[in-house]
C-alpha positions in Angstrom: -21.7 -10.4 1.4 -20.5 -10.5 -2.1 -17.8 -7.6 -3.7 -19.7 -4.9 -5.7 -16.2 -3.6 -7.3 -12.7 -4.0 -7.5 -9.8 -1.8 -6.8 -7.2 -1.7 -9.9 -4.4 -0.1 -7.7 -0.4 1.3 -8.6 0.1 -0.9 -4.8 1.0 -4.3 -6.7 1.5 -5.7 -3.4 0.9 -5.2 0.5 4.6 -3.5 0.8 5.1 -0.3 0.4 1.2 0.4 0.6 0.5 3.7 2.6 -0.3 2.9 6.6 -3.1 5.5 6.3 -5.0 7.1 3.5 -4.2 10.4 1.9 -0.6 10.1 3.0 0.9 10.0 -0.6 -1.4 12.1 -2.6 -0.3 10.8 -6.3 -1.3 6.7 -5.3 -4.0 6.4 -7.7 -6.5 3.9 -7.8 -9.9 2.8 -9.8 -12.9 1.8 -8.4 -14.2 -1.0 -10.9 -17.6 -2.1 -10.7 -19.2 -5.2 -11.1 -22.2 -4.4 -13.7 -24.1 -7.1 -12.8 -24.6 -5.8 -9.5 -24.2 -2.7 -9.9 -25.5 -0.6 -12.7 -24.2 2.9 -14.0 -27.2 4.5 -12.6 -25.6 4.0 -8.6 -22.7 6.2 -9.3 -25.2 9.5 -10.1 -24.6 12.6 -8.0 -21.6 10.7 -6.2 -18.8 13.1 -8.5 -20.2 16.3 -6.8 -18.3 14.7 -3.5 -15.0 15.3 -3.4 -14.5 12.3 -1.4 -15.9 8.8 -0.3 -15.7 6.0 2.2 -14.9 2.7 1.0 -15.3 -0.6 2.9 -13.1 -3.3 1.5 -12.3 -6.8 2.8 -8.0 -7.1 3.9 -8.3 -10.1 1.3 -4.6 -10.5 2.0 -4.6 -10.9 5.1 -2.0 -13.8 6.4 -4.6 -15.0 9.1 -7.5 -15.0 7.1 -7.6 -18.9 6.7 -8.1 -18.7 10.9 -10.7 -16.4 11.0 -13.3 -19.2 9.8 -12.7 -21.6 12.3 -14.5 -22.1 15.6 -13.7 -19.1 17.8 -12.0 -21.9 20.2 -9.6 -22.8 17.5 -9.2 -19.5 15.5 -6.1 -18.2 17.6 -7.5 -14.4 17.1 -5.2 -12.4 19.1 -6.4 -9.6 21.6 -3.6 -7.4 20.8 -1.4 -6.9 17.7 2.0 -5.1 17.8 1.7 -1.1 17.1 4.4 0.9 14.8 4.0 3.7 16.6 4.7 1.9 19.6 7.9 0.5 18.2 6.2 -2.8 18.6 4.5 -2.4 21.2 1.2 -4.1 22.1 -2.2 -2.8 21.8 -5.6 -3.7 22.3 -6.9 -4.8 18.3 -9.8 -2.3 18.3 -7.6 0.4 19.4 -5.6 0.1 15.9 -6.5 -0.7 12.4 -4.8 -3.6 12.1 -6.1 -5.7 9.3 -5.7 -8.5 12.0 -9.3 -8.5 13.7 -11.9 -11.0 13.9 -13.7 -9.9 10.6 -11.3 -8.8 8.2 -13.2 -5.4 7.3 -11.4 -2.4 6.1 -12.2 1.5 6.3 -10.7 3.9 4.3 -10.9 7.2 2.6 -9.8 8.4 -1.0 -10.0 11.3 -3.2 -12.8 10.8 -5.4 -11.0 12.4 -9.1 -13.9 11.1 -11.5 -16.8 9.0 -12.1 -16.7 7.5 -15.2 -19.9 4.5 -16.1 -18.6 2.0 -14.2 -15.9 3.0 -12.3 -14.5 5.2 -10.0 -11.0 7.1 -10.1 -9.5 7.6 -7.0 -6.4 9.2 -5.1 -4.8 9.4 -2.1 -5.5 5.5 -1.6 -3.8 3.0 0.9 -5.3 -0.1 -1.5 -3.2 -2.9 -2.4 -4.4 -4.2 -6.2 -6.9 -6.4 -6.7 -8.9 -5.4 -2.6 -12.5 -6.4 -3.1 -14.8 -3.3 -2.5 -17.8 -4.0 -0.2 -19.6 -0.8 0.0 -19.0 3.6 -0.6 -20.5 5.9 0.8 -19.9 9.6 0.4 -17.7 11.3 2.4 -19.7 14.3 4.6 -17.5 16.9 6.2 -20.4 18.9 8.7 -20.7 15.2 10.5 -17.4 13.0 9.0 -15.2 15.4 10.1 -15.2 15.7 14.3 -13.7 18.6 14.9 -12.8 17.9 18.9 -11.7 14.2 18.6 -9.1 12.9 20.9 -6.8 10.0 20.3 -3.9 8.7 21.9 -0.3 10.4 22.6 1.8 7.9 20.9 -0.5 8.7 17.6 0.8 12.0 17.3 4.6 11.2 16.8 4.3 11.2 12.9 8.2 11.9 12.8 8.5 8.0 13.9 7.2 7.0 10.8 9.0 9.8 8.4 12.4 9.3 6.8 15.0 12.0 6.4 15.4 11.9 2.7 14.8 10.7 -0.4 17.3 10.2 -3.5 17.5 8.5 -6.6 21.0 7.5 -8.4 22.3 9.1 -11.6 21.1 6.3 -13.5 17.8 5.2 -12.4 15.7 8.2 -14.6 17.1 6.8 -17.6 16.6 2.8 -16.7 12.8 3.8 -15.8 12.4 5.6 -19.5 13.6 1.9 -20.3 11.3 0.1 -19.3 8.7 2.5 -19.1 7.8 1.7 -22.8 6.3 -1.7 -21.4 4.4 -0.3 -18.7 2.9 2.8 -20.0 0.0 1.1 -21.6 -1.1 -0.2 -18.2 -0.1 2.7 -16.2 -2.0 5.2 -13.8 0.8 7.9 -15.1 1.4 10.3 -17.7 5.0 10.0 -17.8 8.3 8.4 -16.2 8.9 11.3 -13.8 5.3 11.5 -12.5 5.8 7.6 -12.2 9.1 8.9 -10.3 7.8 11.6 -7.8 5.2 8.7 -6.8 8.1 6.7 -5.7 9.1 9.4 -4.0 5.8 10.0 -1.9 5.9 6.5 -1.1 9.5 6.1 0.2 9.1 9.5 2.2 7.4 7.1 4.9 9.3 4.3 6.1 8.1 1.4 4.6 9.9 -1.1 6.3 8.3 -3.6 8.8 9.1 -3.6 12.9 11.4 -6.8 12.0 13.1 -4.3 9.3 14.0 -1.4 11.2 14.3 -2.9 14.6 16.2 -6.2 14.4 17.4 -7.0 10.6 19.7 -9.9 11.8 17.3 -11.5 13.8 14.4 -11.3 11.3 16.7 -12.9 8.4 16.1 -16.4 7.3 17.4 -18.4 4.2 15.3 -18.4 0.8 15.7 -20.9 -2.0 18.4 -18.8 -3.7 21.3 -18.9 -1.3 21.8 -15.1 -2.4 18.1 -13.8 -1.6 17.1 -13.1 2.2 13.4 -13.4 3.4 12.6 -10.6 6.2 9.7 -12.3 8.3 7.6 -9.6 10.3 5.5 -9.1 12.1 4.0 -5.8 11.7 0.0 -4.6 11.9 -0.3 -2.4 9.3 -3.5 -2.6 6.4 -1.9 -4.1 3.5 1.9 -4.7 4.5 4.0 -7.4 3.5 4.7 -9.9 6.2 7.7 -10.7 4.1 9.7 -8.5 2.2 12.6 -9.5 -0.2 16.0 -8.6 0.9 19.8 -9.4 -0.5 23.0 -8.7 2.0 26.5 -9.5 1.3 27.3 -11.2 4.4 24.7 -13.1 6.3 27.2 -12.8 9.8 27.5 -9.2 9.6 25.1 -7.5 7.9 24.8 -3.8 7.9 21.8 -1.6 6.6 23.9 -0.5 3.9 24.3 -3.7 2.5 20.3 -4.8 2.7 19.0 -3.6 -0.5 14.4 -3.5 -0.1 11.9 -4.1 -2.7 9.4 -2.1 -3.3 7.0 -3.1 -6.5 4.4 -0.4 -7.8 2.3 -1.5 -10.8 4.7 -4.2 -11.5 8.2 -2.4 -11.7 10.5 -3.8 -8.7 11.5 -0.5 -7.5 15.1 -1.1 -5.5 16.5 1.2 -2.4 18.5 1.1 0.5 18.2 3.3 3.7 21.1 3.9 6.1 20.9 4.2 9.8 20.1 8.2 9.4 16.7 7.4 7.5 18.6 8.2 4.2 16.6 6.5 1.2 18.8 5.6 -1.9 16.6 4.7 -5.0 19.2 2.5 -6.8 17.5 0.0 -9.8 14.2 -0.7 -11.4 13.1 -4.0 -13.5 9.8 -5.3 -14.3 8.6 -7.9 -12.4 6.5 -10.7 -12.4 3.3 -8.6 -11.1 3.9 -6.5 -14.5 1.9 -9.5 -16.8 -0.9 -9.2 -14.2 -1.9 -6.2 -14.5 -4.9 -5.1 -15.9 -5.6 -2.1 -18.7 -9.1 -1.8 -17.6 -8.2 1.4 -16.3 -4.9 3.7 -17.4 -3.3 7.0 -17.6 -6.0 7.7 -20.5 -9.0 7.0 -18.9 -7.1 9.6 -16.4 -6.6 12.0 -19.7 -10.4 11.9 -20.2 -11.5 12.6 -17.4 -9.1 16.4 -17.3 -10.9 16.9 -21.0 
């Protein structure tokens, strides 16, 4: 199957992308479509929806390569290790790991606008860049099942929560400088709508199993002799099985000292997190996703659409 469309997303890489859809309602998204395939026409009737389906290919996936080799030599795994579960294992089909034997996704978003060719969206889990298979719109009298069951451990949202968010005195006026070269290729209005975004995001813990479970045993020498690499291992759609990382002392390394990345349309969003699930937003700098980015779709095409 070829892509119809593709996602333009403020998730500049796996990290830090929501584990589940509609958990931070300001990740904004477009839905642009390939004209070639698919003309304006399709998209009639589909803005009287308030929401759609979209199927999307985990094009990121770290075991992709595997997946097209002889079932006998593909080393697909039967279970994959659960958050929720503290890593704990679990049948694939029983999560929505992006780790499964064809690399489908399934996801739901807030449908804002149609506008020709594209689609604005919110509440996405996307990364940038996801290749978009199919939408469909979303139908609440048979979507929505009203007695569904799922498992115990799903219901412990609290695992995944932190206690609070805070930014240094500083950081408000280092994003105003450098919001000058993003705002042209920005899904926000403003700095401090770009700031309660990082906020949403960093009210879930972010962090990989490796992360928050075993820091020293996850850590592993980079290039630059002051950079750590966090290797994990976690399931999630779209996380980073690596995550940047810089500690003071590589024999004794507290959380306090283990500053985390987290990069939304191209700005390298810095924070720490103590043992309490305390988040400290420290720094911001562009980084090198910034020049990637693409103005096909930006805070004014947003602006039109409230017109």
């Amino acid at each position: 199957m070829a892509p119809i469309g593709t996602i333009r997303s403020c998730f500049s890489t796996r990290n830090g992308t929501p584990r589940q859809p509609l958990l931070v309602p300001l990740a904004r998204a477009c839905l642009v479509f390939n004209a070639t395939r698919v003309p304006p026409a399709s998209l009639e009737g589909l803005a009287e929806y308030s929401h759609c389906w979209i199927l999307y290919v985990f094009h990121l996936n770290t075991d992709l390569e595997k997946l097209w080799k002889h079932p006998s030599q593909s080393g697909f795994k039967a279970k994959v290790r659960v958050p929720r579960l503290k890593g704990g294992r679990m049948g694939v089909f029983a999560t929505r790991s992006p780790h499964r034997p064809c690399p489908i996704g399934l996801t739901v978003a807030k449908v804002e606008a149609v506008q020709e060719n594209m689609i604005l969206l919110s509440g996405v889990d996307l990364v940038d860049e996801t290749p978009v298979l199919d939408i469909k719109p979303y139908l609440p009298y048979c979507d929505s099942v009203q007695k569904a069951v799922v498992p115990n451990w799903l219901m412990e949202d609290s695992l995944l929560s932190v206690s609070s968010v805070s930014f240094a005195e500083d950081f408000a006026s280092a994003l105003e400088n450098y919001w000058t070269m993003a705002e042209k290729k920005s899904l926000y209005a403003s700095p401090s709508e770009f700031q309660r975004l990082i906020k949403q995001v960093l009210s879930w813990d972010i962090r990989s199993l490796s992360q928050r479970n075993r820091p020293h045993d996850a850590l592993s020498k980079s290039d630059n002799n002051d950079e750590m690499l966090v290797n994990t291992s976690d399931v999630d759609e779209h996380q980073d099985d690596r995550a940047f990382l810089h500690e003071k002392d590589q024999n004794s390394v507290d959380s306090k000292d283990i500053i985390y990345h987290l990069i939304l349309e191209g700005l390298d969003v810095s924070y720490r997190i103590d043992h309490h699930g305390n988040v400290n937003v420290e720094k911001v700098s562009p980084s090198s996703f910034l020049d990637k980015i693409s103005n096909s779709c930006n805070y004014l095409t947003w602006e039109d659409k409230l017109q």
